[in-house]
C-alpha positions as CSV (number, residue, x, y, z in Angstrom):
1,X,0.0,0.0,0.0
2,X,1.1,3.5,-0.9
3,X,0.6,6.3,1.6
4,X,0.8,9.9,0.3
5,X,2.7,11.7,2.1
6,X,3.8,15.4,1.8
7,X,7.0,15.0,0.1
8,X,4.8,12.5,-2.6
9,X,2.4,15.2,-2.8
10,X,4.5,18.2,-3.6
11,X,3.4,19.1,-6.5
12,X,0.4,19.9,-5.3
13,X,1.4,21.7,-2.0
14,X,3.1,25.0,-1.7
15,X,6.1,25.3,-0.7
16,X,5.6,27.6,2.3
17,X,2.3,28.8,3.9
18,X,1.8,31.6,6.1
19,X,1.2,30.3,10.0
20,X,-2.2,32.0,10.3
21,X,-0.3,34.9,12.6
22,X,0.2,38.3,11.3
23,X,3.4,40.1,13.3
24,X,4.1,43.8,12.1
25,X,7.8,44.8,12.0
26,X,9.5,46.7,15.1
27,X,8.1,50.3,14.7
28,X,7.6,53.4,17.1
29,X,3.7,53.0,16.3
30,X,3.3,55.9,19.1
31,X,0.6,58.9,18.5
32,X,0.5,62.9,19.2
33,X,-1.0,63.1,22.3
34,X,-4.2,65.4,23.0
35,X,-1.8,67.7,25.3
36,X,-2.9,71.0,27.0
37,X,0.7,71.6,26.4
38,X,0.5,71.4,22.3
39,X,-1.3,74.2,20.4
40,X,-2.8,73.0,17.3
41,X,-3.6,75.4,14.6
42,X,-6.8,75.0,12.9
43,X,-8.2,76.2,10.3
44,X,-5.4,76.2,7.4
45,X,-7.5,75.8,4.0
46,X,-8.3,78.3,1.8
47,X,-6.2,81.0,3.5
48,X,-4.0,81.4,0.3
49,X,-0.5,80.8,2.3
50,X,1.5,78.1,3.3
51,X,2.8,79.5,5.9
52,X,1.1,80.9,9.2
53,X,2.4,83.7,11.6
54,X,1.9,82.5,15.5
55,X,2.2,85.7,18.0
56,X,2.8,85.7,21.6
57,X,2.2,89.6,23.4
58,X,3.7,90.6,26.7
59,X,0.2,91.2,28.0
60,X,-2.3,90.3,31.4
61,X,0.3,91.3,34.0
62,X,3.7,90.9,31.4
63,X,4.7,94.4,32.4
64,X,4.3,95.7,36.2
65,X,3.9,99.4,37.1
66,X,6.2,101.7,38.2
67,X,6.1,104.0,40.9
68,X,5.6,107.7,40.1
69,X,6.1,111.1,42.3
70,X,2.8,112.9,42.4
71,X,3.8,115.1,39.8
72,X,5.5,112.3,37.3
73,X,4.6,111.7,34.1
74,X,3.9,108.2,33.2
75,X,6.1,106.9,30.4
76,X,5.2,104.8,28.0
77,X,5.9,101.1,28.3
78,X,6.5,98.9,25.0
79,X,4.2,96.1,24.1
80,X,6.6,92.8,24.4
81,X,6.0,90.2,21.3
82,X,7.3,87.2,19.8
83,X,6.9,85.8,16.5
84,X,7.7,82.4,14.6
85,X,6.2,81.1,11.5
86,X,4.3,77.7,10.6
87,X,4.7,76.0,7.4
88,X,2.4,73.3,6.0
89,X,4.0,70.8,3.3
90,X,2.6,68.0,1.6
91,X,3.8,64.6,3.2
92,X,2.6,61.3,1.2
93,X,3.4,57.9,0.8
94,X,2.3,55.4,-1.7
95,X,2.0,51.6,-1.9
96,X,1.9,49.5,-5.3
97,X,1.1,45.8,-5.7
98,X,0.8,43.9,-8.9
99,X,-2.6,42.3,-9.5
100,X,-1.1,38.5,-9.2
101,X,0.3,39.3,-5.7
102,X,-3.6,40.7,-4.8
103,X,-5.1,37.8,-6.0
104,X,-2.9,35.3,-4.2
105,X,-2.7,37.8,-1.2
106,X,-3.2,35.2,1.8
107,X,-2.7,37.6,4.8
108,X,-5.6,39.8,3.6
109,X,-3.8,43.2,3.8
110,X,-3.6,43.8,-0.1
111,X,-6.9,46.0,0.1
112,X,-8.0,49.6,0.2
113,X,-9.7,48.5,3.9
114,X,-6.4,47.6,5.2
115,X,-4.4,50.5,3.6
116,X,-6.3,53.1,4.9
117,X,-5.7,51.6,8.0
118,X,-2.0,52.4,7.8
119,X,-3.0,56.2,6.4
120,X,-4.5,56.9,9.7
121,X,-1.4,55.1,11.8
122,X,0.9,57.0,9.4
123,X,-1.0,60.6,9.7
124,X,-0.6,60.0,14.1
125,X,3.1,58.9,13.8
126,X,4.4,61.0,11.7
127,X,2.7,64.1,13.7
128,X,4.8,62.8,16.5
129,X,7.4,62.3,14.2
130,X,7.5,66.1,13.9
131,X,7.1,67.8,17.2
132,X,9.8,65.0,18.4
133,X,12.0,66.4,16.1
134,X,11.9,70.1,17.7
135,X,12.7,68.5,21.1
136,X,16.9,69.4,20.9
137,X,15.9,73.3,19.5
138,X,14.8,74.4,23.1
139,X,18.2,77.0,24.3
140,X,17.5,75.2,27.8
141,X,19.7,72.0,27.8
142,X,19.5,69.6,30.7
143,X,22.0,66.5,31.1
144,X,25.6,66.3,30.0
145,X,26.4,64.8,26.7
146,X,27.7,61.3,26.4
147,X,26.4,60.8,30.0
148,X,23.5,58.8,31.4
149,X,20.4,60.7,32.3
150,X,19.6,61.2,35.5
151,X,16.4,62.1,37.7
152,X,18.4,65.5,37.8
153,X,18.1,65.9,34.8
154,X,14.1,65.3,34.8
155,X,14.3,67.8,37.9
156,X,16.1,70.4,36.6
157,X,14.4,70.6,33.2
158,X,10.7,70.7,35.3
159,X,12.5,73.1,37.5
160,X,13.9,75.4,34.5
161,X,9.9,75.4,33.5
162,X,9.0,76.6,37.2
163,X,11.4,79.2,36.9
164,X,10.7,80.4,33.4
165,X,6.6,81.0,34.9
166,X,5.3,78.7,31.9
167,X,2.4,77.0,32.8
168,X,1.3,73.1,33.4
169,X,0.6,70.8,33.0
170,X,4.0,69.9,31.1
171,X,4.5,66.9,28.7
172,X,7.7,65.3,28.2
173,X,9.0,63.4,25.3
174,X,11.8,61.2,25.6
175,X,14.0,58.6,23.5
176,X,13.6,55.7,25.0
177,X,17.3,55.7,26.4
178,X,16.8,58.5,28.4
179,X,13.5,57.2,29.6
180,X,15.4,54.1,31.1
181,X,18.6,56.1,32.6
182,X,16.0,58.4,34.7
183,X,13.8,55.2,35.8
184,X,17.0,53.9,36.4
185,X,18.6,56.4,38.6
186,X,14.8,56.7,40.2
187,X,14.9,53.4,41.2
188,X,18.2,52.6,42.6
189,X,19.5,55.8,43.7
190,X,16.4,57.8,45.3
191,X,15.5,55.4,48.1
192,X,11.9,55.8,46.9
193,X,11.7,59.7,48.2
194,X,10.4,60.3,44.6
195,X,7.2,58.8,43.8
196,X,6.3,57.6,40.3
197,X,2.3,57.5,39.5
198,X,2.3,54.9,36.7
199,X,-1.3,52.2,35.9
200,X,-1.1,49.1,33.9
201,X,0.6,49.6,30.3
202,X,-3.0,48.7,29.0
203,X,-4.9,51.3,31.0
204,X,-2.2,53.7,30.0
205,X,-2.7,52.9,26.1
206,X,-6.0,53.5,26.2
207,X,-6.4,56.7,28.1
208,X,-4.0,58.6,26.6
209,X,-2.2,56.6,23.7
210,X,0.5,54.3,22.5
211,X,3.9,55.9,24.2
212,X,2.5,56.7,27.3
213,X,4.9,56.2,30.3
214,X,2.6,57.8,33.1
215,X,2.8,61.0,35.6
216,X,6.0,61.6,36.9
217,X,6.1,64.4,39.1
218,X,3.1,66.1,37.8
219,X,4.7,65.5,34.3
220,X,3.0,63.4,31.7
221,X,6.1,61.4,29.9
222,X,5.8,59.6,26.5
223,X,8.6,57.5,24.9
224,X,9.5,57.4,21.2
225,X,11.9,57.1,19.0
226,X,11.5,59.6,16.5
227,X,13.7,62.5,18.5
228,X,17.3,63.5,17.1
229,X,20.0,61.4,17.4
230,X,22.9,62.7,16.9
231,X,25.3,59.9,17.0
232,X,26.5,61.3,20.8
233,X,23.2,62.2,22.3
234,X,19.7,61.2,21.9
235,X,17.1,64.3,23.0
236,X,13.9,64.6,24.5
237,X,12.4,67.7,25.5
238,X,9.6,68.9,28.3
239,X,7.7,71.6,27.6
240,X,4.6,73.6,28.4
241,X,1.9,75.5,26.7
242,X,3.0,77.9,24.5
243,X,6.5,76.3,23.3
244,X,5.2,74.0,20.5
245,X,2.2,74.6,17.5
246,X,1.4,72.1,14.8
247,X,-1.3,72.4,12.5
248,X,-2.6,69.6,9.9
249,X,-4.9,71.4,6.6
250,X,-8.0,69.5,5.8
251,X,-7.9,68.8,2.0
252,X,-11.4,69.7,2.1
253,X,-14.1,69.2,-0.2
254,X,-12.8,67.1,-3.7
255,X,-13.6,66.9,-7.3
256,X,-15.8,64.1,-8.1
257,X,-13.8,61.4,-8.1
258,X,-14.9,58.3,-6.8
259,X,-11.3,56.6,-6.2
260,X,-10.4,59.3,-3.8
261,X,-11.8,60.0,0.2
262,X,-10.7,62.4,2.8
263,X,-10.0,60.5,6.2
264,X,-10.8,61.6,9.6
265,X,-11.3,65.3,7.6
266,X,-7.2,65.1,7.7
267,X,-5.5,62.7,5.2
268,X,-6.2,62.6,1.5
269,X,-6.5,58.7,0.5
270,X,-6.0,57.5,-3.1
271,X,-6.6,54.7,-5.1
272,X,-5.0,54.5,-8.5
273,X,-5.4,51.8,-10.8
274,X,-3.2,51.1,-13.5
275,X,-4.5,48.5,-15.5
276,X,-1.7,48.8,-18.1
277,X,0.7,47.2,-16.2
278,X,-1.9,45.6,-13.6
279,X,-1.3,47.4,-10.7
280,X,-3.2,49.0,-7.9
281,X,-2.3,51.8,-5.6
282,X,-3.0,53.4,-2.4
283,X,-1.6,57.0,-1.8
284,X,-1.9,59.1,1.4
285,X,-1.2,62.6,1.7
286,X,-1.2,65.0,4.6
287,X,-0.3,68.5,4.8
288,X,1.0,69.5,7.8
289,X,3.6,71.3,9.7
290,X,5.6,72.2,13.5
291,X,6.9,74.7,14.9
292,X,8.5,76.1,18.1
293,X,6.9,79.5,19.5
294,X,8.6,80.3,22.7
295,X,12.0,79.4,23.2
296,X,11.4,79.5,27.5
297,X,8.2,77.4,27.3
298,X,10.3,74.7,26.6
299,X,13.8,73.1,28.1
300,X,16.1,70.3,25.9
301,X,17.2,66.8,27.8
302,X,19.9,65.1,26.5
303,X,21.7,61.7,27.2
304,X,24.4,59.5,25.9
305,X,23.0,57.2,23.4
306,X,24.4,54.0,24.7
């Protein structure tokens, strides 16, 4: 009797098959918190610019008064103002896959469903991606380069903030490296006098999003990897309100097009079909921008990156 058997039968077997388990490759897959630290501007369509001014005035007890003899004259005192400048630019990304890899697509992600999916992660990442990146502008600089961090460094960063009158609550956002050292030197070196106000990591996701380390000292923390590295350093930054604006344009209403829709009012989505060469796309686009407003509202942390 013959028994077929999988090597008999190999013709008619492929010669791998997926497990049945999807895994995604490593990725900081962290999202732009909803911070009362983080002004977003709104509001960017139709406005005929790409770039927007944001103004800070020295008013509602900026300036104190001066004391004058009966018979002084009051001068005049000058109106204190800062200025910076946001930019919107398009940011897009765009996926093709030939129509014999859709057909035989096993793990089911080969769709417009699925792909619009990633538009939505990519639109929250990449907004992290750029305030993250403003974290090392800040002229305040905590921590000493090629060194660990320390919960010094956490303190005298919140500290600089205190001093500096910018108002809480304050968010921090950290490499992971510099994360670690502070927990670190919390843990073994404090002797517990400073107290760290952290719920399950599931609790944590949930309430306020993936990256979310908890409350230290009145100080949200999230982690990601998306901050400068400068091949020395890694930065992070903690900041109040006032230091940071972003701003994301709706693309608004579109032409009637049926292979395009407008995500969350935010992202542009695109399906193109080439049937020439038998392919199908998905394109997102954003248009977006980040900017730092006042220098003082914000303080740099820095730590070796190894």
């Amino acid at each position: 009797m013959t028994t077929v058997t999988t090597t008999t039968f190999a013709n008619q077997l492929v010669s791998e098959k997926h497990l049945g388990v999807l895994a995604l490759l490593l990725a900081d897959r962290g999202s732009l918190p909803n911070h009362p630290a983080l002004i977003e501007k709104t509001g960017l369509e139709g406005e005929g610019t790409t770039t927007f001014k944001g103004s800070a005035l020295g008013l509602m007890g900026y300036d104190l008064p001066t004391g004058y003899s009966e018979t002084g004259t009051v001068t005049s005192t000058a109106l204190s103002d800062a200025t910076a400048s946001l930019t919107i630019a398009r940011k897009a990304k765009l996926y093709n896959a030939k129509g014999l890899a859709r057909l035989v697509d096993s793990l089911g992600v080969l769709n417009s469903q699925a792909m619009a999916m990633d538009a939505v992660a990519t639109m929250n990442s990449f907004l992290l991606y750029q305030v993250a990146q403003l974290m090392d502008n800040f002229a305040t600089i905590k921590g000493s380069s090629g060194a660990d961090g320390t919960a010094a460094t956490f303190l005298d960063a919140r500290t600089a903030l205190k001093i500096a009158k910018v108002e809480g609550p304050y968010l921090s956002i950290e490499p992971p490296r510099l994360y670690g050292d502070i927990l670190d030197d919390v843990a073994f070196n404090a002797g517990g006098s400073i107290q760290w106000n952290a719920d399950c990591q599931e609790m944590l996701s949930v309430a306020k999003g993936l990256g979310y380390e908890g409350n230290h000292l009145g100080v949200d923390r999230y982690t990601t990897t998306h901050v400068l590295d400068d091949s020395t350093d890694v930065w992070g930054g903690m900041f109040g309100r006032g230091a940071i604006v972003y701003g994301i344009a709706s693309p608004g209403k579109l032409d009637l097009n049926a292979d395009q829709v407008v995500l969350l009012n935010r992202i542009l989505f695109d399906r193109i079909r080439d049937f020439a060469n038998d392919e199908q796309g998905w394109g997102m686009a954003i248009y977006a921008g980040a900017t730092e407003l006042l220098d003082l509202c914000g303080v740099s942390m820095r730590c070796g990156r190894s």
